[in-house]
N, C-alpha and C positions, 0 to 999 in steps of 0.2 A: 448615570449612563442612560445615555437614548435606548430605542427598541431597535436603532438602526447601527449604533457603535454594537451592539451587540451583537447582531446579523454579520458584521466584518468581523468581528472577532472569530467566530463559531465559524465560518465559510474560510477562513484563512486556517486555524485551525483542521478541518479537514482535508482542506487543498495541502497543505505540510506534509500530513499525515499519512495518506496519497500516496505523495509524490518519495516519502520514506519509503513507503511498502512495493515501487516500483524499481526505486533504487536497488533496491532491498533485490529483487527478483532478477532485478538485470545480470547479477554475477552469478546466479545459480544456472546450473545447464538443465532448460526446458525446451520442450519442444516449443512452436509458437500457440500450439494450440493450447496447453497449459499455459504458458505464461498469458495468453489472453484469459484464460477462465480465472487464473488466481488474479490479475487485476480487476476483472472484473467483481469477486470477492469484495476484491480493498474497494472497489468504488462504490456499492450497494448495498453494504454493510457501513452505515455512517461512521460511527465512533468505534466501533471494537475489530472494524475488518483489516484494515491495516497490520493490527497488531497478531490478530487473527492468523495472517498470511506470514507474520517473519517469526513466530513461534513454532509453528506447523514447519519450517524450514522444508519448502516442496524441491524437488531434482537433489540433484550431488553436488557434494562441491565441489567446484571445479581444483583444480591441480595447480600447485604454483611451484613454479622450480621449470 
């Protein structure tokens, strides 16, 4: 493997990973001011922030019914 198959790998990798941990925040009830800070989290924190943010489970869950 190249030094640049590996730069996609690892950038995709966190882009996924991201994009879980915002999924992830969208159905919880935050203000916007949290859910900016905990994105911000998941995006500054490389590899462990994502997971960081959906284990911490931040706001309530919301209500189904």
């Amino acid at each position: 493997m190249s030094t640049n198959t590996l730069r996609i790998i690892l950038f995709s990798y966190l882009l996924a990973s991201f994009l879980l941990a915002i999924f992830y925040l969208r159905n919880r009830n935050l203000s916007f001011g949290k859910y900016s800070l905990w994105g911000l989290l998941a995006l500054l924190v490389p590899a462990l922030g994502p997971f960081i943010v959906i284990l911490s489970r931040p706001g309530k869950r919301p209500h189904k019914g």
